[in-house]
VOLUMTOR-258747 format. One record per residue: x, y, z of N, C-alpha, C, O in turn. Coordinates in steps of 0.2 Angstrom, whole numbers, plus 2048, in hexadecimal, padded with zeros to 3 digits. Layout:
N
XYZXYZXYZXYZ...
END
This chain:
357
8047FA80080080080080480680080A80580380480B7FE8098117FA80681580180081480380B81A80380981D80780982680580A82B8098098247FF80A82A7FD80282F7FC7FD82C7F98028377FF7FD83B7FF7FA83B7F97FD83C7F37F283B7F97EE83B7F47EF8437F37EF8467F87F08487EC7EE84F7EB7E88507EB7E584B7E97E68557EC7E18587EE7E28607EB7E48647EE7E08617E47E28667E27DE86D7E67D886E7E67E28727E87DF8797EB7DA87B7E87DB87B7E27D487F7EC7CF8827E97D18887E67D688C7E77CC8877E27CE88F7DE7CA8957E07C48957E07CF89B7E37CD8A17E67C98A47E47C98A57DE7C58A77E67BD8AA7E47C18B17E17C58B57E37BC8B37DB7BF8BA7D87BF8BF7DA7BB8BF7DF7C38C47DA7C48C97DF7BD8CC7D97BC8CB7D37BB8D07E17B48D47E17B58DB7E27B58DE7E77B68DF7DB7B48E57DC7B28EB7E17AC8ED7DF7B48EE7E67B08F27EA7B18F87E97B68FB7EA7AA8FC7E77AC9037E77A89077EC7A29067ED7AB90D7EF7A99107F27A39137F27A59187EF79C9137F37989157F379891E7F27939207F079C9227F379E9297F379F92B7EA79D92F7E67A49257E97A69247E07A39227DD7A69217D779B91E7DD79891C7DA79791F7D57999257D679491F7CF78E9237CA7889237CF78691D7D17869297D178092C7D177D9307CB7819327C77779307CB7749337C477293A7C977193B7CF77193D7C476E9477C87679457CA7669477D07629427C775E93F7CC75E93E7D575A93F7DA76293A7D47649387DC76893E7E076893F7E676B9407DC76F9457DF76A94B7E176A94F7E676594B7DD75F9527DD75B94F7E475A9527E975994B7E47559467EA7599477F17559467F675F9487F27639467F676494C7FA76694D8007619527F47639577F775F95A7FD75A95C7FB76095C80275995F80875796680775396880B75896880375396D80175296E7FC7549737F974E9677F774A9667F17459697F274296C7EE7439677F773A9687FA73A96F7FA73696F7F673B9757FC73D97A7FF73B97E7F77369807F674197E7F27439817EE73C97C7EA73A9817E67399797E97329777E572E97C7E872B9807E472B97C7F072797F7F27269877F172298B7F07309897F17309907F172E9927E972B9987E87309907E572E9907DE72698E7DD7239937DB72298A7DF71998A7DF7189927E27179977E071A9907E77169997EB71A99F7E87189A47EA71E99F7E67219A67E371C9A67DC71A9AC7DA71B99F7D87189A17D17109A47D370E9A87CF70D9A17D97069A27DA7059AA7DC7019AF7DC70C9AA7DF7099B37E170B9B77DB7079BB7D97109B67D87129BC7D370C9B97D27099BB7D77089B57CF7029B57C96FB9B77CD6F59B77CA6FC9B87D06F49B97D46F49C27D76EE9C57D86FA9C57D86FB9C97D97009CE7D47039CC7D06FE9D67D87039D87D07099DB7D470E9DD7D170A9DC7DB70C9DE7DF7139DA7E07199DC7E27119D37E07169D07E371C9CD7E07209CA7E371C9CD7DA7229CC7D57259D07D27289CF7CD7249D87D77289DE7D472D9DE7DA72D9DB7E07339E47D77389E37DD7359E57E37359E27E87329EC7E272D9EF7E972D9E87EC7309E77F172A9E37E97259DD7ED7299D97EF7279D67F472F9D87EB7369D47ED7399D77F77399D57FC7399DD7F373D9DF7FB73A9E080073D9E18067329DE7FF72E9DB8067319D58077359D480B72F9D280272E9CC8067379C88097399C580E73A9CB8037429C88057459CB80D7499C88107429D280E7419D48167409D081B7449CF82073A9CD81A7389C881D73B9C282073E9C182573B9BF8197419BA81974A9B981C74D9B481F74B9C181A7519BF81D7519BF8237549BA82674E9C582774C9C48317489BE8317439BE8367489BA82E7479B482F74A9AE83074B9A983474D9B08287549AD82875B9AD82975F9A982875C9B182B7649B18317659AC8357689A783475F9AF83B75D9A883F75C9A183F75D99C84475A9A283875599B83975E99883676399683975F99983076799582C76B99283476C98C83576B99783A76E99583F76A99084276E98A84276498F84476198C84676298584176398084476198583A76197D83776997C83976A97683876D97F83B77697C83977697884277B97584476F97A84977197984D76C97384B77096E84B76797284976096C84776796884576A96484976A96B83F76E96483E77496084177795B83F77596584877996084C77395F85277495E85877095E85076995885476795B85C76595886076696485B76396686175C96F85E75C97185875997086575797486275797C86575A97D86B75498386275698786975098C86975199186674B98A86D74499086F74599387174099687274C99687374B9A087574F9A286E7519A886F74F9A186B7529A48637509A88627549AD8627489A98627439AF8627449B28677479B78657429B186E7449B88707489B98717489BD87674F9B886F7549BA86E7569C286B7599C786C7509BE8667519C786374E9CB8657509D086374A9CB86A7479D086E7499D38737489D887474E9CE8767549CF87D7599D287875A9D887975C9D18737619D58727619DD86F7669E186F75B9DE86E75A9E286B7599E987275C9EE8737539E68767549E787D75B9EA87E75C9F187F75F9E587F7669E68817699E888176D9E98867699EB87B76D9F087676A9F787876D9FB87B7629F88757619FE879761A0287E760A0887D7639FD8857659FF88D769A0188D76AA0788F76E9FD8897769FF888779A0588677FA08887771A08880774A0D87C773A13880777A1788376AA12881767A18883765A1A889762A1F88B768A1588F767A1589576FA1589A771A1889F773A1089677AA1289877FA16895784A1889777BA1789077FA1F88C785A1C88778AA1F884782A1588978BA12881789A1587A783A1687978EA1687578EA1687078BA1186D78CA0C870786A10865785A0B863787A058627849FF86378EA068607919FF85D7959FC8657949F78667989FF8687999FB8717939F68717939F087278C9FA8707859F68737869F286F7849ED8727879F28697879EC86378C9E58677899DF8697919E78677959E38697949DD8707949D78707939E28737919E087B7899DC87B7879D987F7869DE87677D9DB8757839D58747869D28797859D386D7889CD8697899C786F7859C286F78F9C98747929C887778D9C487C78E9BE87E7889C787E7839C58847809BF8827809BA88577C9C187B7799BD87677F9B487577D9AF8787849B58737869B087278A9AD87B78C9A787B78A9AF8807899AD8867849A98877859A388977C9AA8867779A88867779A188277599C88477A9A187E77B99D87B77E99687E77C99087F78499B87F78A99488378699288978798C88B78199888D77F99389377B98F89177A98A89477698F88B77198988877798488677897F88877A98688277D97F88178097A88778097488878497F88C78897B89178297889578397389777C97A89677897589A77397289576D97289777597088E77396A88C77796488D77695F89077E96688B78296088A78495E89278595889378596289878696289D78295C8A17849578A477A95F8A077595B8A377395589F7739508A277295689877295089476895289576494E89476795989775F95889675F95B88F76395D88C75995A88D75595C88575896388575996788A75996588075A96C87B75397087E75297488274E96C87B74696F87974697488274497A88374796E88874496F88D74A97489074997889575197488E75597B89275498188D75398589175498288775498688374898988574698E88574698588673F98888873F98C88E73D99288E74498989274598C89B74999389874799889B74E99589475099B89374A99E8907489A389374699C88C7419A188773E9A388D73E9A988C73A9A18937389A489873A9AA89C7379AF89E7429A889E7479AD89F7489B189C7479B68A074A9B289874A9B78927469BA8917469C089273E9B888E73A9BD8917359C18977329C68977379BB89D7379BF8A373B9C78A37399CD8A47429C48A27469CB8A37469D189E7489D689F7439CF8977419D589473C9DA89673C9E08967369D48977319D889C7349DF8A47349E58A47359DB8A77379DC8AD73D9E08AD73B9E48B27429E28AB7469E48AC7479EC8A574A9F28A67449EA8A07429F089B73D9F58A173E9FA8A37379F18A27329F68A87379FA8AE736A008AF73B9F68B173E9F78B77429FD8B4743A028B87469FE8AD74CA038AE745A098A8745A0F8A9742A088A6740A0B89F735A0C8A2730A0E8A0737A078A872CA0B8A972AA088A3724A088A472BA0689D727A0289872B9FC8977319FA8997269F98937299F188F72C9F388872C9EF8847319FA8887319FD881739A0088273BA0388773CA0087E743A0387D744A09878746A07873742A0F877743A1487174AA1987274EA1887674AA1E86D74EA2286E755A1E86975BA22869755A1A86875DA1786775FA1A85F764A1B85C759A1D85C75EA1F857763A27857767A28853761A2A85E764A2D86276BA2C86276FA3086276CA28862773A25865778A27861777A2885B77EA28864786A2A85F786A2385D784A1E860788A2385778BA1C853782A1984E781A1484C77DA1D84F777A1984D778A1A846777A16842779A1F845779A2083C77DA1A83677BA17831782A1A83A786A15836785A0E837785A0A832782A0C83F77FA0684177CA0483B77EA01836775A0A83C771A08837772A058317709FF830776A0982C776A07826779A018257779FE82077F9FF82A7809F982A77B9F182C77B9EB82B7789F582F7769EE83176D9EF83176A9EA83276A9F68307639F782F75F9FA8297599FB8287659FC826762A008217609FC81B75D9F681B760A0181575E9FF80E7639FE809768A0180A7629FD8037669FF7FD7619FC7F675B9FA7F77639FD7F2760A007EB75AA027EA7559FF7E975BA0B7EA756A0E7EA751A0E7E3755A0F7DE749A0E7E2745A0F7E6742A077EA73CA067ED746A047E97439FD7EA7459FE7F3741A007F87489FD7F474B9FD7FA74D9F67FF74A9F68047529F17FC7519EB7FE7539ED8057569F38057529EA80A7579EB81375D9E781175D9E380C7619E98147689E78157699E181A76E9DF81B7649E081B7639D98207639D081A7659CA81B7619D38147629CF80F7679CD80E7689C780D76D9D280F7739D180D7779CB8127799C58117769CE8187779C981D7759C381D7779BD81E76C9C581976C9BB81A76E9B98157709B381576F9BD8107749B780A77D9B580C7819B080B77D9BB8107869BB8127859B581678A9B18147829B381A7829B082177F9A881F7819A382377C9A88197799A181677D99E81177C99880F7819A28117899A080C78E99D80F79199880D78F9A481679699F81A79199881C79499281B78C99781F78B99082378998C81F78798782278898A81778798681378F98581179097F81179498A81079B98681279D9848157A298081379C98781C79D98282379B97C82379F97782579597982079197482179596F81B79696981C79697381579996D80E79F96E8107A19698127A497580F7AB9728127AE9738157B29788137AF97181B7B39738227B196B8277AC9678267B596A82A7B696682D7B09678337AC9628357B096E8367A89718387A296D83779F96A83B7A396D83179C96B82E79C96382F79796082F7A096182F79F95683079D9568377999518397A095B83B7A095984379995C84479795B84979695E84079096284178A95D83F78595C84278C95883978595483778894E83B78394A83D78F94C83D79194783F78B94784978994284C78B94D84B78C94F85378194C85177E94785377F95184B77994F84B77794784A77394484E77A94584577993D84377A93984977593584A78093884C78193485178793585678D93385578493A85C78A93C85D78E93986179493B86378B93386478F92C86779692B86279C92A86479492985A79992785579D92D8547A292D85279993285579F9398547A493A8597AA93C8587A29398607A593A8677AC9348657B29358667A992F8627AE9288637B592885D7BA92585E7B292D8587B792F8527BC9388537C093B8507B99388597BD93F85C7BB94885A7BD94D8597B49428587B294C8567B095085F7AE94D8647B195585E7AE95A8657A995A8687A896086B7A495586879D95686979A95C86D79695F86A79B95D87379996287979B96A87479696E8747A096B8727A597087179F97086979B97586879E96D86579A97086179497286079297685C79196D86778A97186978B97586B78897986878E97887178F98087478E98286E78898586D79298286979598786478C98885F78798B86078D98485C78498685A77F98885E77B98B85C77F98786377A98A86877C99286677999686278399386978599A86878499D8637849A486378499B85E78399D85677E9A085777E9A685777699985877099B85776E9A285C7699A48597709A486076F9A88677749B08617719B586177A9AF85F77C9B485C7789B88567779BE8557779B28527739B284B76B9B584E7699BA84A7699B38527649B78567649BE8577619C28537689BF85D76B9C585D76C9CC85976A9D18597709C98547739CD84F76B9CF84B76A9D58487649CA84B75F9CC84775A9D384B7589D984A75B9CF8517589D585775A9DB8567579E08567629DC8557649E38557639E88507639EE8517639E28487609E68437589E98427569ED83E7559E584774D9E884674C9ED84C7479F084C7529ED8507509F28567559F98517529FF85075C9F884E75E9FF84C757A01843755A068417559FC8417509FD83F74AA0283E748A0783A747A01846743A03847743A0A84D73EA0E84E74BA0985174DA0E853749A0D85B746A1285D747A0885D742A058637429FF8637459FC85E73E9FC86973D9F486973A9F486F73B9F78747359EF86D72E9EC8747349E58757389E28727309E687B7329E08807329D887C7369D387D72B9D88797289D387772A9D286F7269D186A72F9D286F7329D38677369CD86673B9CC86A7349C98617389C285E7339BA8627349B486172E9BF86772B9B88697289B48677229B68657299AD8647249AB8607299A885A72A9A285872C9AD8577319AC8517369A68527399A584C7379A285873B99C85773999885473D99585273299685472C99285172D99284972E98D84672D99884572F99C84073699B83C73899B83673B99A84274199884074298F83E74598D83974098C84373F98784373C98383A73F98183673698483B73198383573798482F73898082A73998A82F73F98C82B74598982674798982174798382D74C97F82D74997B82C74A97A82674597682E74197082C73D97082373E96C81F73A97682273997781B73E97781773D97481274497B81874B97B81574D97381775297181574A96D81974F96781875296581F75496082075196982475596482B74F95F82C74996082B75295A82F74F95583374B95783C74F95A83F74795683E74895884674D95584975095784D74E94D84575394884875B94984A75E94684D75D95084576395284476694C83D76494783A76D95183D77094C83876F94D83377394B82F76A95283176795282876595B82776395E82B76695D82176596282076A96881B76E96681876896E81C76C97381876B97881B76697881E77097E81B76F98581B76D98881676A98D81776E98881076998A80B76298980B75E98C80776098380D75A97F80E75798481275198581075A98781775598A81D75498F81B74F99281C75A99281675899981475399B80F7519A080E75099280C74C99480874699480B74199780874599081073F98E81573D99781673899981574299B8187419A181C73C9A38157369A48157419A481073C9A980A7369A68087339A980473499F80A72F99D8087279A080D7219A180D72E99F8137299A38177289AC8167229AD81672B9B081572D9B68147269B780B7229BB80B7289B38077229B180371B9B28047179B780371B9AC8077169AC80A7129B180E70E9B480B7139B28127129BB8177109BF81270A9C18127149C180F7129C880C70F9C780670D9CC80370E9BF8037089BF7FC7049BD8007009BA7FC7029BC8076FA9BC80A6F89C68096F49C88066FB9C880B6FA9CE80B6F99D28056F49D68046FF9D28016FD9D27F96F49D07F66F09D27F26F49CC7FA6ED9C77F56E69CD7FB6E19CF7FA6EB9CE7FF6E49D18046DF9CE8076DA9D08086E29C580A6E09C080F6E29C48156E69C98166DD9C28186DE9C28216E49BF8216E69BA81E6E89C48266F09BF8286EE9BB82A6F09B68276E99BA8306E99B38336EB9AE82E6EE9AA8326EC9AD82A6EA9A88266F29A58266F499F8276F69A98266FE9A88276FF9A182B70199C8286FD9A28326FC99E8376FB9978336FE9928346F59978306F399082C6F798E8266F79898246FC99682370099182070798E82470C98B82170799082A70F98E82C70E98682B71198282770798483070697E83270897A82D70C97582D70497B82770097882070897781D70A97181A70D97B81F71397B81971997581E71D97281C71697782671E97282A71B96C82871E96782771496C82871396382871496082071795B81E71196481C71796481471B96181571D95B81471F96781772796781872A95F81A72D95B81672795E82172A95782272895181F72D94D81E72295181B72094C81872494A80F72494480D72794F80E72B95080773195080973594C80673495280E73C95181073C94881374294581373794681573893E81873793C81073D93B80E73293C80C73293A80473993980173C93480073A93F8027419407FD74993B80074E9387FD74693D80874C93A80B74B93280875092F8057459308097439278057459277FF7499237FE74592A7FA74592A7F474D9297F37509257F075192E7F675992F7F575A9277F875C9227F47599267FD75C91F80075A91B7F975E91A7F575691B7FB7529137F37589137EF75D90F7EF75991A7EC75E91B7E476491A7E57689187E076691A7F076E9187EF76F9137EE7749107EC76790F7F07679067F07689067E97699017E6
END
C-alpha cells in the first residue's frame, strides 16, 4: 500500500469584487435635486410668488419687492441661525424675544446711560451672545431639553423687559434713541435704505451677507461636519473627536447674536422699542428653517433653505395684504405651509434614499 498523499487540488479564489465608494458613484441630477433640503421651499416659493404677481398688480413691482424682501430678511437673519442650530439637533424659544431685550438694551444704554450709539451696539451684541452661552452651557451641562431651558429664558427675558424698561423709563417703551451721538451713521448701516425710489432696507443686505457665510460654514469648513455630525449623532461625533458641548454653546450663541443684531436694526429703525417686541417671532423663525429643509430631528438641512422659508413667509404677509384679505388669515397660512413643509421634506428625504438604493 503506497503511502503516498492523495492531491487535492486548491480551490479557486473567488473574483476580486469591485467596491466603490458610494460618494463616487454616478448620481444622476435627479437624485441629486431630491437630496437637496430646500427643494420643497424653492417650489413653494416659486407657486406663491407666481400667484401674487398674477392676482395682484402691486406685488411684482419693486415697490412690492421691497416690502416683502423687508419682511423676510427680519425674518431671515434669525431664522438661517436658527436652522444651522436645528441642524445640530437643538432648539431656541427666546430668539424672539431676544430682539425685544436687545433692542431694550441698547436703548438704556443709549438714552438713559448717555453711551454713544455704537458702545450700545457693542455691549447689546456682547449681552445677547452671553445669553446665549448661558442657554447653551445649561443644555449640555444638565443634559435637560433645549425646548424646556431656552422656554425658561423666553420667560425671563420677558419678565425683565417688562419690569425693568417700567422701573428706569415709567413705560413698557424705550424712545428718543435717534437722539443719540453716533445714530445717523448707525442708521444707515444697519437701518436704513438704498436704491431710491424703491427703497429696499439694508437689512436685506445682511440677510444675504449672513446666508452666504453660514451656507459655507455648513458645505465648507470643518464647522460645518461637526455641526450636522453634533445634530445626526452626537454620541458617534463625541467618539470621532468632534467638540460636541463647545459647538452647541457656539450656535446657541450665534442664534442669541443673530437675534440681537435684528432687534437693533428695528429699534435704530424706528428710533424706539416696546417692551413686547419680537414675542412670538421664534415660532416664525422656526417654521422658517423647517420649510427651508431642517429636520426637528437635527442632522438635516440648509442655510439657504431657511432663508427661503423666511421670503416665503415675507411673501406671504404682504400678498395677503396686497390682495386685501384679513391678515388674520396669515395665521392659517403659517400652520397650512409648516405641515406642508414637513410632509414634502419627509417625501423627498424617502425619495433621495430609494435613488441611493
Amino acid at each position: 500500500m503506497s503511502d503516498q498523499a492523495t492531491t487535492v487540488p486548491a480551490p479557486t479564489p473567488p473574483a476580486p469584487v469591485s467596491v466603490v465608494d458610494e460618494r463616487l458613484a454616478h448620481v444622476s441630477l435627479l437624485t441629486k435635486l431630491l437630496r437637496r433640503p430646500e427643494l420643497g421651499a424653492l417650489m413653494a416659493a416659486t407657486v406663491i410668488g407666481i400667484f401674487f404677481g398674477v392676482t395682484t398688480s402691486e406685488f411684482g413691482t419693486l415697490d412690492g419687492a421691497a416690502n416683502w424682501t423687508d419682511v423676510a430678511s427680519t425674518l431671515g437673519i434669525p431664522a438661517v441661525a436658527v436652522a444651522l442650530l436645528m441642524i445640530g439637533g437643538e432648539f431656541d424659544l427666546s430668539a424672539g424675544v431676544m430682539t425685544g431685550s436687545s433692542g431694550l438694551f441698547m436703548g438704556i444704554l443709549a438714552t438713559e446711560v448717555g453711551m454713544s450709539i455704537w458702545p450700545a451696539i457693542l455691549l447689546t451684541l456682547v449681552a445677547a451672545a452671553m445669553v446665549g452661552f448661558i442657554n447653551g452651557y445649561m443644555v449640555v451641562r444638565t443634559k435637560l431639553p433645549s425646548f424646556i431651558v431656552t422656554l425658561a429664558t423666553f420667560f425671563v427675558l420677558q419678565g425683565v423687559n417688562l419690569g425693568v424698561t417700567k422701573a428706569i423709563t415709567g413705560t413698557v417703551r424705550v424712545a428718543g434713541i435717534g437722539d443719540v451721538s453716533g445714530y445717523d451713521s448707525a442708521f444707515k448701516v444697519l437701518g436704513g435704505s438704498f436704491w431710491s425710489p424703491h427703497d429696499f432696507r439694508v437689512t436685506v443686505l445682511w440677510w444675504i451677507a449672513i446666508t452666504a457665510i453660514a451656507t459655507w460654514v455648513l458645505a465648507r469648513t470643518r464647522v460645518g461636519n461637526w455641526i450636522f455630525g453634533v445634530g445626526g449623532d452626537q454620541v458617534a461625533a463625541r467618539n470621532v473627536g468632534v467638540p460636541v458641548s463647545r459647538v452647541k454653546i457656539a450656535l446657541f450663541m450665534t442664534t442669541a447674536t443673530a437675534s440681537a443684531l435684528v432687534g437693533i436694526m428695528i429699534a435704530l429703525r424706528l428710533a424706539s422699542v416696546q417692551a413686547g417686541q419680537g414675542i412670538g417671532d421664534e415660532f416664525n423663525y422656526i417654521i422658517a428653517a423647517v420649510v427651508g429643509g431642517c429636520l426637528l430631528t437635527g442632522g438635516f438641512g440648509s442655510a439657504f433653505g431657511a432663508a427661503i422659508g423666511a421670503l416665503i413667509i415675507g411673501m406671504a404677509f404682504i400678498g395677503i395684504q396686497f390682495e386685501g384679505w384679513n391678515t388674520d388669515w396669515r395665521f392659517l397660512f403659517l400652520g397650512v405651509i409648516l405641515l406642508l413643509a414637513v410632509l414634502i421634506n419627509n417625501f423627498v428625504r424617502r425619495s433621495a434614499e430609494g435613488a441611493r438604493r
